[in-house]
C-alpha positions as CSV (number, residue, x, y, z in Angstrom):
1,X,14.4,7.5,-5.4
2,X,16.2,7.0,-2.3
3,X,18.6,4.4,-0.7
4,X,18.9,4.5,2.9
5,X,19.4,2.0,5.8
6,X,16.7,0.4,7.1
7,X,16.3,0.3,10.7
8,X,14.9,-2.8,12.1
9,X,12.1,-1.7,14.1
10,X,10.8,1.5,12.1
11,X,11.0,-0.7,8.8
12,X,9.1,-3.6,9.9
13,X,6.4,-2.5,8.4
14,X,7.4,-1.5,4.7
15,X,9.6,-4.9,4.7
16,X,6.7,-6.7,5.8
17,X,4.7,-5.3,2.3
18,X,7.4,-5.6,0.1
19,X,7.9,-9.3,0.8
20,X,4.3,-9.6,0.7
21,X,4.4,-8.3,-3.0
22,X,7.4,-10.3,-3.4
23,X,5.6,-13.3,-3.5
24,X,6.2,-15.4,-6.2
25,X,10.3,-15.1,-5.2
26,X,9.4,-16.4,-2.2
27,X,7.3,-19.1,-3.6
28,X,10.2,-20.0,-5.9
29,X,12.6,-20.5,-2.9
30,X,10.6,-21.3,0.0
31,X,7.9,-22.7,-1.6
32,X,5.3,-20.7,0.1
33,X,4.0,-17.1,0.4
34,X,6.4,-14.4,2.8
35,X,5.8,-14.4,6.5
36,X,6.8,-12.9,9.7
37,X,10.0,-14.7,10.2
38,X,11.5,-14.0,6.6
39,X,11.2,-10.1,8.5
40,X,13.5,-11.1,11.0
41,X,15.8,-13.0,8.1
42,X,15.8,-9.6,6.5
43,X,17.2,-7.7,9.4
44,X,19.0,-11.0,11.1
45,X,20.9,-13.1,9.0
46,X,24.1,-13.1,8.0
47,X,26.7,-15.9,6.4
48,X,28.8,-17.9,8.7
49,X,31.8,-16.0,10.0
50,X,30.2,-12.6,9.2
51,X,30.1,-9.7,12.4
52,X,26.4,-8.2,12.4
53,X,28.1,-5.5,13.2
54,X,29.2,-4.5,10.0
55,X,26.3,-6.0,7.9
56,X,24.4,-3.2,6.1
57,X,20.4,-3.9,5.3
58,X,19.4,-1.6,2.8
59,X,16.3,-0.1,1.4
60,X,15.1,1.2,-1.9
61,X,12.5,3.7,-1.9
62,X,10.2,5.3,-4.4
63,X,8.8,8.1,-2.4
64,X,7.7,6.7,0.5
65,X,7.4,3.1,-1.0
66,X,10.1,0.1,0.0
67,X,10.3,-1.4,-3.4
68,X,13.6,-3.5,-3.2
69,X,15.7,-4.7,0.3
70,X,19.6,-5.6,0.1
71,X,21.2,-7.3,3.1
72,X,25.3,-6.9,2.5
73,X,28.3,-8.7,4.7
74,X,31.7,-8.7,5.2
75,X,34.2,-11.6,5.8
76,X,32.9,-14.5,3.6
77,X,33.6,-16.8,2.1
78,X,37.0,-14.8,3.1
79,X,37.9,-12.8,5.9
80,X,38.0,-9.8,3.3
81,X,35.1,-10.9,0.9
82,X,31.7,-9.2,0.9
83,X,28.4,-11.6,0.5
84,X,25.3,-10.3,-1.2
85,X,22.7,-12.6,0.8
86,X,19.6,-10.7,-1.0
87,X,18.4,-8.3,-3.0
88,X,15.1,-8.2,-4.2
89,X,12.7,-6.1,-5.8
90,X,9.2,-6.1,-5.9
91,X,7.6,-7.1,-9.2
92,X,6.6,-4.0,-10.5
93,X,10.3,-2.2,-10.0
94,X,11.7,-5.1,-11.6
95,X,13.0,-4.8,-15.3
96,X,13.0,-0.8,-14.8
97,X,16.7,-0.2,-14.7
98,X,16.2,-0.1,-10.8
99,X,18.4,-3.6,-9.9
100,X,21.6,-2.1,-11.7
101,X,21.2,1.2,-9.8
102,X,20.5,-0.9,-6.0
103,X,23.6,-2.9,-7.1
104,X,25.7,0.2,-7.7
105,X,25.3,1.2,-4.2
106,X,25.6,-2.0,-2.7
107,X,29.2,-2.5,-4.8
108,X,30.4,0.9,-3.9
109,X,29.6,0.1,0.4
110,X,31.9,-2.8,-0.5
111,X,34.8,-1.1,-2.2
112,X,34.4,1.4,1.0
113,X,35.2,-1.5,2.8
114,X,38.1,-2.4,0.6
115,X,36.3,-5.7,-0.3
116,X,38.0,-7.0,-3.4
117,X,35.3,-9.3,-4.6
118,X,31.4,-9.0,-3.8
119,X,30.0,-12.8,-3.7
120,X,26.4,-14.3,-3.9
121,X,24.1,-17.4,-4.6
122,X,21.7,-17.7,-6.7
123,X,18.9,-20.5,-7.1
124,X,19.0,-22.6,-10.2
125,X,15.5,-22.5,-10.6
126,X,15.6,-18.8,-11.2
127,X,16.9,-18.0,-14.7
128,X,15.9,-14.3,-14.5
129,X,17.8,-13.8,-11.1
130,X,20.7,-16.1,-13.2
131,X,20.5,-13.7,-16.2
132,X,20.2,-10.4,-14.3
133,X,23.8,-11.1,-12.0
134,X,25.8,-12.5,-15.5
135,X,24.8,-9.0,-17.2
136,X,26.0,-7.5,-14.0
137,X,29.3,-9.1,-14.4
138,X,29.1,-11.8,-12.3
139,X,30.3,-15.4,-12.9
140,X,29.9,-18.7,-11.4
141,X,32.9,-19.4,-8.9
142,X,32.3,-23.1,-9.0
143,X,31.1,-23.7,-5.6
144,X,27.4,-25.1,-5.8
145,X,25.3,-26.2,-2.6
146,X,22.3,-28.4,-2.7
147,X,19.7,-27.7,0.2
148,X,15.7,-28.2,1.1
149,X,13.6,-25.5,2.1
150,X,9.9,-26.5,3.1
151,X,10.3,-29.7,0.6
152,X,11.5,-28.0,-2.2
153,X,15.1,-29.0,-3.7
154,X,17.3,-26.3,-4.2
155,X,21.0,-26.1,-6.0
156,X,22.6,-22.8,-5.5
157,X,25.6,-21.5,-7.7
158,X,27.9,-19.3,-5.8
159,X,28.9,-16.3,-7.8
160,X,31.7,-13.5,-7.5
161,X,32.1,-10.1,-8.9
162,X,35.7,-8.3,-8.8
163,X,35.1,-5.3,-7.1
């Protein structure tokens, strides 16, 4: 197992399959299967306020298999915060111990940073996601945000872990 940056052009390619497999998270949120644009979300977006600069998109690898992507940034909600935007795993790494070891590393780029807290959202309608951060030692901050993606209502909880 190996987590490395991914570089936006060699990478396309294994991000492009592991969103494909990650379909039924992208069902959940966007209400359809991945496509090409969710590529360029992987390796483009970043929360308001945030330099791309110092955003990190990383890759978990079994061998020469992608089988989670994490897109880290720095300065929100705070100037000094770090934001979890995604992590996901393909189904079959899932419930393998593999999202605590991918959150290890993405918590200890943080601290490097001297982050004090690592923030994320997660969608109401996904009580595994909700389950898996709480174990992780994340709780709700009290900031929710209610948005539409292709139809489909969403209410996000924002969450924060001390770092």
């Amino acid at each position: 197992m190996q987590i490395r940056p991914l570089d936006p052009v060699a990478d396309r390619g294994v991000v492009w399959r592991l969103l494909e497999r990650a379909a039924d998270y992208y069902r959940l949120w966007k209400g359809r299967a991945a496509c090409a644009a969710d590529v360029d979300e992987i390796f483009e977006n970043i929360p308001p306020g945030c330099d791309p600069a110092l955003s990190h998109r990383l890759g978990f690898f079994e061998g020469a298999e992608l089988v989670g992507v994490a897109e880290l940034s720095f300065g929100f909600p705070a100037e000094s915060d770090a934001y979890l935007g995604l992590m996901i795993l393909a189904p079959h790494a899932r419930s393998r111990g593999l999202g605590p070891l991918f959150l290890a590393e993405v918590e200890a780029i943080a601290r490097q940073h001297g982050a004090p807290a690592l923030y994320l959202a997660v969608l109401e309608q996904n009580p595994r996601g909700r389950a898996f951060w709480a174990r992780s030692g994340f709780t709700p901050t009290g900031v929710q945000r209610e948005m539409v993606e292709n139809g489909i209502h969403h209410r996000l909880f924002r969450l924060k872990k001390p770092l």
